[in-house]
DRENTORKOL-3810 file (N, C-alpha, C; in nm, 4 decimals):
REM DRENTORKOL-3810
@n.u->14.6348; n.v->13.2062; n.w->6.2480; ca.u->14.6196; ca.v->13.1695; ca.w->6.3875; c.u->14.5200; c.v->13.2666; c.w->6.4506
@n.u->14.4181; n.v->13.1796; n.w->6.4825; ca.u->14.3128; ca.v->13.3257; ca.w->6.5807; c.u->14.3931; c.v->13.2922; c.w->6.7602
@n.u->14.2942; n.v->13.3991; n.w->6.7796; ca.u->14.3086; ca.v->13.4465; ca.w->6.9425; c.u->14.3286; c.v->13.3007; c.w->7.0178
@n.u->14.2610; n.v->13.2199; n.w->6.9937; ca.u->14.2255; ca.v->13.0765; ca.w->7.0886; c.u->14.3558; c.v->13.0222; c.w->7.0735
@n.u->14.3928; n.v->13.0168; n.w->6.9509; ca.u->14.5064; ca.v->12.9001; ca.w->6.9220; c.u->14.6368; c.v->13.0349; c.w->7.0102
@n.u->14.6365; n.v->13.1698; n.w->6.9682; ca.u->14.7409; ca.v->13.2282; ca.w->7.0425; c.u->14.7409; c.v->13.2085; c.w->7.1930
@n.u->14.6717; n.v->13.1660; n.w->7.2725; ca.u->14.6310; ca.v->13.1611; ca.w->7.3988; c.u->14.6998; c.v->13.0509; c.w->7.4203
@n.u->14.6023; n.v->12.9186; n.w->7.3718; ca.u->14.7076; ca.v->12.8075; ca.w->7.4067; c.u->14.8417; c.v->12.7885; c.w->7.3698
@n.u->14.8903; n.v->12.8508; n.w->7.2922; ca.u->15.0198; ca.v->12.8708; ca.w->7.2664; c.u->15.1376; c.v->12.9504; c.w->7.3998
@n.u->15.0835; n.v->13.0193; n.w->7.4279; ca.u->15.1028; ca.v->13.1228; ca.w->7.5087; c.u->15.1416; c.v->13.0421; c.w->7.6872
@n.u->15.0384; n.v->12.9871; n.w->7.6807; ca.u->15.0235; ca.v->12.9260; ca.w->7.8135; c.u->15.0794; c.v->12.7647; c.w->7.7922
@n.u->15.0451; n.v->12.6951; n.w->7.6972; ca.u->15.1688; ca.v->12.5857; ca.w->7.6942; c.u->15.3412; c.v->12.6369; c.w->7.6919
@n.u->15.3376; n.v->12.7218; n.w->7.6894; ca.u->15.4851; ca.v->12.7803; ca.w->7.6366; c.u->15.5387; c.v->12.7876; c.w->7.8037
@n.u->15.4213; n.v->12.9046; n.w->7.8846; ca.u->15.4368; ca.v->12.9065; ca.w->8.0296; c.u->15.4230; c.v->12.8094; c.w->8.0983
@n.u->15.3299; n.v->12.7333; n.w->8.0809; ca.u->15.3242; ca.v->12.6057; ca.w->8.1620; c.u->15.4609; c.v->12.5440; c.w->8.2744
@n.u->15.5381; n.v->12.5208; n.w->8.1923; ca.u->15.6773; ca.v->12.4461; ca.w->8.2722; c.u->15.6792; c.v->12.5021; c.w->8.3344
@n.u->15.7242; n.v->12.6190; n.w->8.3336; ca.u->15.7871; ca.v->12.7349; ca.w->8.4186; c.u->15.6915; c.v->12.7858; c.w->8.5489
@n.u->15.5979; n.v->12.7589; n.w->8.5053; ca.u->15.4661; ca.v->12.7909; ca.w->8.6522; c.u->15.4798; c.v->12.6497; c.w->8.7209
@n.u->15.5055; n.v->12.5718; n.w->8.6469; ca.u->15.4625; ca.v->12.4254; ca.w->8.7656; c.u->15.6112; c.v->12.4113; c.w->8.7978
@n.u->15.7264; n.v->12.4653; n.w->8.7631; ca.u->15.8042; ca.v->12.4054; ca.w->8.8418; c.u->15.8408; c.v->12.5032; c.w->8.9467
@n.u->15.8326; n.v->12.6297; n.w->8.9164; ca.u->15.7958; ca.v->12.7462; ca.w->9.0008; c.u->15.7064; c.v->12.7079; c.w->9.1425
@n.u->15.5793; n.v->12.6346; n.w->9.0950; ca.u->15.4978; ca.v->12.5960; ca.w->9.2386; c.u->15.5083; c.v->12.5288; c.w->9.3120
@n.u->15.5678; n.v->12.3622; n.w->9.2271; ca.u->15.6512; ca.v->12.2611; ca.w->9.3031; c.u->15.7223; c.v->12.3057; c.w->9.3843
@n.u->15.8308; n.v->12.3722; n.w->9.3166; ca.u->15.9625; ca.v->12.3891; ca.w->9.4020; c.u->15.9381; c.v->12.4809; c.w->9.4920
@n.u->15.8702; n.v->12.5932; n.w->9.5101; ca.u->15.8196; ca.v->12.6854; ca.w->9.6130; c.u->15.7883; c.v->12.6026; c.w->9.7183
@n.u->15.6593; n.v->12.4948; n.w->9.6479; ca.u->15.6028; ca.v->12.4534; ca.w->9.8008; c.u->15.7333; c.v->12.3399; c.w->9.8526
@n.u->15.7545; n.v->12.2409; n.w->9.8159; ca.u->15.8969; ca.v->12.1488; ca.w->9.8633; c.u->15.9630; c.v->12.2984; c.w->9.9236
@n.u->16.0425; n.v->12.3451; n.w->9.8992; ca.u->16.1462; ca.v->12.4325; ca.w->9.9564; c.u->16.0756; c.v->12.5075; c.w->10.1129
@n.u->15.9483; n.v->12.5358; n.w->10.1025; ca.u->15.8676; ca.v->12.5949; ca.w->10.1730; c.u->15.8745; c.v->12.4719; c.w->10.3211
@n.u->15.8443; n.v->12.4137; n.w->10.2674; ca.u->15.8193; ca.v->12.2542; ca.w->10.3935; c.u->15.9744; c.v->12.1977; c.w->10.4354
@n.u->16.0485; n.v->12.2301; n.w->10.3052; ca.u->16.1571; ca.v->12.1715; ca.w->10.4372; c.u->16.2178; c.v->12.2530; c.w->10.5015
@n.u->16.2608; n.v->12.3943; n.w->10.4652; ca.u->16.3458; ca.v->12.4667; ca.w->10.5286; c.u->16.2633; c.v->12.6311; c.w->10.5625
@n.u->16.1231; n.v->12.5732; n.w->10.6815; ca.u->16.0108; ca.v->12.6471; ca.w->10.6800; c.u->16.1274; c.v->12.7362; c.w->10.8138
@n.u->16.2288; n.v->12.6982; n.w->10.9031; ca.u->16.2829; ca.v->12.7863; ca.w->10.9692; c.u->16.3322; c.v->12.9659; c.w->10.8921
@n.u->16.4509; n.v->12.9249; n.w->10.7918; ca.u->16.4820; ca.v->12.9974; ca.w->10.7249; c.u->16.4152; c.v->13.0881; c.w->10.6385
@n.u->16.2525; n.v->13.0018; n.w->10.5904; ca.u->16.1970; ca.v->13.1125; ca.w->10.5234; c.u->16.0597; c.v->13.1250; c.w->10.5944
@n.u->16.0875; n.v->13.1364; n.w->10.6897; ca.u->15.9471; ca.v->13.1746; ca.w->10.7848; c.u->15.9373; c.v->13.3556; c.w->10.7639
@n.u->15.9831; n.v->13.4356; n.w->10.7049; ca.u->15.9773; ca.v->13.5976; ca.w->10.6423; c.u->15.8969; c.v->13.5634; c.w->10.4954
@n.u->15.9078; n.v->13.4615; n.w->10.4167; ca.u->15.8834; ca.v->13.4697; ca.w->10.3110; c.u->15.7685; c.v->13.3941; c.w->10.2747
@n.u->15.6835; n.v->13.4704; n.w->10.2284; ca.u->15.5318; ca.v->13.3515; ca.w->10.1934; c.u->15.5509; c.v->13.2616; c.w->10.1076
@n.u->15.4666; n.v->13.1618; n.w->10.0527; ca.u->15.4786; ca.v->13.0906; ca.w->9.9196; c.u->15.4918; c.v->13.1732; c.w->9.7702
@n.u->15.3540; n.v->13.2463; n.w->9.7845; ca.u->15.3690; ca.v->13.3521; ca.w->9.6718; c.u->15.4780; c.v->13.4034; c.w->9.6493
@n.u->15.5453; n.v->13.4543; n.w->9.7117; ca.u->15.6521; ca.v->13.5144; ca.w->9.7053; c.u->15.7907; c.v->13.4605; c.w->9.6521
@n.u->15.7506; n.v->13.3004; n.w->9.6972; ca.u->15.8748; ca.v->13.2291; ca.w->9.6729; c.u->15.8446; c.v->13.1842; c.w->9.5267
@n.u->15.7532; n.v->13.1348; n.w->9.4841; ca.u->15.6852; ca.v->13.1174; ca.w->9.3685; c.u->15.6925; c.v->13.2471; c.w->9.3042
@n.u->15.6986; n.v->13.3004; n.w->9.3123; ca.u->15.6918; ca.v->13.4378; ca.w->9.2419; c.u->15.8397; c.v->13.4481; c.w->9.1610
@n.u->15.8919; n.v->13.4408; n.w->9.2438; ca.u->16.0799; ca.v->13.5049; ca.w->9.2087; c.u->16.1220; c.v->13.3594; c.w->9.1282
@n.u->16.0972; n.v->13.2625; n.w->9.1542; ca.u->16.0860; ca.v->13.1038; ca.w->9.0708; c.u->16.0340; c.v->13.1406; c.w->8.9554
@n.u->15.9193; n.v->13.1342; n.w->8.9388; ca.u->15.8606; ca.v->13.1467; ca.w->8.8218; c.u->15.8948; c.v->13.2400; c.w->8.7282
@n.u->15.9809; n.v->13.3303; n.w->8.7577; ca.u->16.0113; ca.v->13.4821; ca.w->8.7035; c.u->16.1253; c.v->13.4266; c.w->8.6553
@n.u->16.2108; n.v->13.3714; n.w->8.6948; ca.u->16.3616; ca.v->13.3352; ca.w->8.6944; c.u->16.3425; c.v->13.1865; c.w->8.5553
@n.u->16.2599; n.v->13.1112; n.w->8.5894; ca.u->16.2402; ca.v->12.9713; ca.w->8.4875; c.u->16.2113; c.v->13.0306; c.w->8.3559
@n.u->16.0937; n.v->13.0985; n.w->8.3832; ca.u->16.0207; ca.v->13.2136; ca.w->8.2371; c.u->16.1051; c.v->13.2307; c.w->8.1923
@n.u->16.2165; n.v->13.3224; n.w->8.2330; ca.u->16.3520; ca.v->13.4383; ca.w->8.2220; c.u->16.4266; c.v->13.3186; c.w->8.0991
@n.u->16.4737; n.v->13.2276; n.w->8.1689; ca.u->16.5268; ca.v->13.0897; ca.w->8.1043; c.u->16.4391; c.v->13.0731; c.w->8.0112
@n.u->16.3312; n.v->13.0371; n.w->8.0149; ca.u->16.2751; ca.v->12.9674; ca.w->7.8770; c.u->16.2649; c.v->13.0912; c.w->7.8037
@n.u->16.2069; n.v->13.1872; n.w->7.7875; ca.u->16.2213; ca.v->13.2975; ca.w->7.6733; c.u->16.3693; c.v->13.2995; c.w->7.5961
@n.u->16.4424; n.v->13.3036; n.w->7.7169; ca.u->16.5399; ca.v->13.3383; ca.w->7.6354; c.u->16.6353; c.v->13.1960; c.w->7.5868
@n.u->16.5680; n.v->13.0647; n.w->7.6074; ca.u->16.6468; ca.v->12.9842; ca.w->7.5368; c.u->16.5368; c.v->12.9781; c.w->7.3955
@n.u->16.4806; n.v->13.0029; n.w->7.4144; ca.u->16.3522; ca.v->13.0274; ca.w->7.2976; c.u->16.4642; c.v->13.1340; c.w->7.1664
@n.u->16.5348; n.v->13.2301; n.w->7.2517; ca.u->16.5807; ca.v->13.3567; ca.w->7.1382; c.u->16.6849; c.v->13.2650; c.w->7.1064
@n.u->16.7502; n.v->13.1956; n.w->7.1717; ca.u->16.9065; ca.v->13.1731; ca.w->7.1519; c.u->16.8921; c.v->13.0530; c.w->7.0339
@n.u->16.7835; n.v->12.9114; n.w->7.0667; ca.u->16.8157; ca.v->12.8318; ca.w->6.9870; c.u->16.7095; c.v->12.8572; c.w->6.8877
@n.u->16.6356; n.v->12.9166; n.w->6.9065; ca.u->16.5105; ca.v->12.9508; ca.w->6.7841; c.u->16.4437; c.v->12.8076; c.w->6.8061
@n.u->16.4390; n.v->12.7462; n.w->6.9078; ca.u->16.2931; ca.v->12.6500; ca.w->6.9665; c.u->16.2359; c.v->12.5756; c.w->7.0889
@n.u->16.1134; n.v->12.6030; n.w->7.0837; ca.u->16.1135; ca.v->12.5982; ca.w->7.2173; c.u->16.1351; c.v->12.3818; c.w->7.3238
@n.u->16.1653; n.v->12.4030; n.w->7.3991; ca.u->16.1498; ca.v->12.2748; ca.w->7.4366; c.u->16.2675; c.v->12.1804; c.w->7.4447
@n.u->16.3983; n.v->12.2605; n.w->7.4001; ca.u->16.5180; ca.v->12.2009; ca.w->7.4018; c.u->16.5434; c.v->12.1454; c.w->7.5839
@n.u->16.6186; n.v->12.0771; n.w->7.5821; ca.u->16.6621; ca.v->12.0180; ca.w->7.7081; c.u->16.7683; c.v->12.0951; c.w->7.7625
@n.u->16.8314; n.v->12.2059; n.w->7.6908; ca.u->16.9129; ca.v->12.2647; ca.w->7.7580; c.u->16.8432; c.v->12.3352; c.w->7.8444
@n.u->16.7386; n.v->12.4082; n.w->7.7637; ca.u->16.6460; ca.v->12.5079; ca.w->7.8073; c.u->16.5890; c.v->12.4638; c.w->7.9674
@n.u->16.5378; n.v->12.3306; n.w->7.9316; ca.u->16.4773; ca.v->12.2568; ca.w->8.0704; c.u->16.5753; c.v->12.2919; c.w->8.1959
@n.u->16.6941; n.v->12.2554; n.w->8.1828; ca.u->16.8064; ca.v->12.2503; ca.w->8.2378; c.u->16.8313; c.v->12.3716; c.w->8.2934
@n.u->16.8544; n.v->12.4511; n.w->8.2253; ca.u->16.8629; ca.v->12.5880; ca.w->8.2599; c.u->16.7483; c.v->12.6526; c.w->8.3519
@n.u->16.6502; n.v->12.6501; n.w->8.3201; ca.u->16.5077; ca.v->12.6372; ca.w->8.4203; c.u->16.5296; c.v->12.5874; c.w->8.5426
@n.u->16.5688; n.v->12.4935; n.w->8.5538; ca.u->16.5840; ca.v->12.4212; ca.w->8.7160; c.u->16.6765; c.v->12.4859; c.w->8.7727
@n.u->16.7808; n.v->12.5205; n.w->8.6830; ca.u->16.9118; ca.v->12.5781; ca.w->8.7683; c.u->16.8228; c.v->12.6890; c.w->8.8001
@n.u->16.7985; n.v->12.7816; n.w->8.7404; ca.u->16.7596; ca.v->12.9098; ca.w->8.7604; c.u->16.6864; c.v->12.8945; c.w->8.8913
@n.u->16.5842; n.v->12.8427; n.w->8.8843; ca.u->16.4664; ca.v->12.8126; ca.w->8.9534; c.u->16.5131; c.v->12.7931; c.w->9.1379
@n.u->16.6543; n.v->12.6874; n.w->9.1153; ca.u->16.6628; ca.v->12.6437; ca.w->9.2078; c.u->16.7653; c.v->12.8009; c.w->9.2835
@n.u->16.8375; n.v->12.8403; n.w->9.1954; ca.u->16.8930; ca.v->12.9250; ca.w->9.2414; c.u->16.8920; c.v->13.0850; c.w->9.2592
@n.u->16.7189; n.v->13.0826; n.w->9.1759; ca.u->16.6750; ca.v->13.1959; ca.w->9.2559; c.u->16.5803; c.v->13.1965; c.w->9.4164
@n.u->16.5276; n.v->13.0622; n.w->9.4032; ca.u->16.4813; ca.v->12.9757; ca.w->9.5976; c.u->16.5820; c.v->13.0188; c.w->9.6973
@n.u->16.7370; n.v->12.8998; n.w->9.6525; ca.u->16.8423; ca.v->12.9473; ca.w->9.7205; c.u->16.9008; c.v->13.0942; c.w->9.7650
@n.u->16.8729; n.v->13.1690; n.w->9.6783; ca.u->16.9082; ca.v->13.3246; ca.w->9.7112; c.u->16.7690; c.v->13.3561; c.w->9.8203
@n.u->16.6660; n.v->13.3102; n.w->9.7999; ca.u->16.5970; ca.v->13.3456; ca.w->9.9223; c.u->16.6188; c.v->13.2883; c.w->10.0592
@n.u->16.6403; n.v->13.1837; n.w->10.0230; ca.u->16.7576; ca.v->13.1556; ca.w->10.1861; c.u->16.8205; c.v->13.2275; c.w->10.2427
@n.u->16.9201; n.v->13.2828; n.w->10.1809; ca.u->17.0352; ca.v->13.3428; ca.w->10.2348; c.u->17.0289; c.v->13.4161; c.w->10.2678
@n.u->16.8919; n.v->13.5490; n.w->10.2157; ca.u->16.8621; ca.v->13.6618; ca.w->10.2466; c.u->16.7777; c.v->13.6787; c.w->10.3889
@n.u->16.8397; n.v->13.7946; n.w->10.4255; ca.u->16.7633; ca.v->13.8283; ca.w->10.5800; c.u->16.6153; c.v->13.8576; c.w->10.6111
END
C-alpha cells in the first residue's frame, strides 16, 4: 500500500463521522439557535465529530471491521448526545 492508497483509506474511514458531525451541527444550530446562541457551529461540529470518530475507531477495535451497523448506530447516538450535552450547558 503506498501513501495515496493510505490517504484514501484514512479519510473514507473519517468520512461518516465528519458529515454527520456537520449535518447535525448545522440542523441542531437552526433549530434550537436560542439555546446555543454561546456556541458557534465549529464548535458544535467539533465535539460531534470527536464523539462519532470516538465510536467508529473504537467499533473498528471491538468488531475487527469497519462499517458494521452497530458502529453506524452508535455514531448517531454519540453524535446526538454529545449536541445534546451542549444544550444543557451554560
Amino acid at each position: 500500500m503506498n501513501f495515496l492508497d493510505f490517504v484514501w483509506h484514512v479519510s473514507n474511514f473519517a468520512a461518516p463521522a465528519l458529515l454527520l458531525g456537520a449535518i447535525s451541527s448545522g440542523v441542531v444550530k437552526l433549530l434550537w439557535r436560542g439555546q446555543l446562541r454561546d456556541w458557534t457551529w465549529m464548535q458544535l461540529c467539533g465535539s460531534a465529530v470527536a464523539a462519532s470518530l470516538a465510536v467508529c475507531i473504537t467499533g473498528l477495535i471491538v468488531t475487527g471491521r469497519d462499517g458494521r451497523m452497530v458502529t453506524y448506530a452508535g455514531m448517531v447516538f454519540a453524535c446526538a448526545a454529545s449536541l445534546w450535552w451542549r444544550t444543557r450547558r451554560p
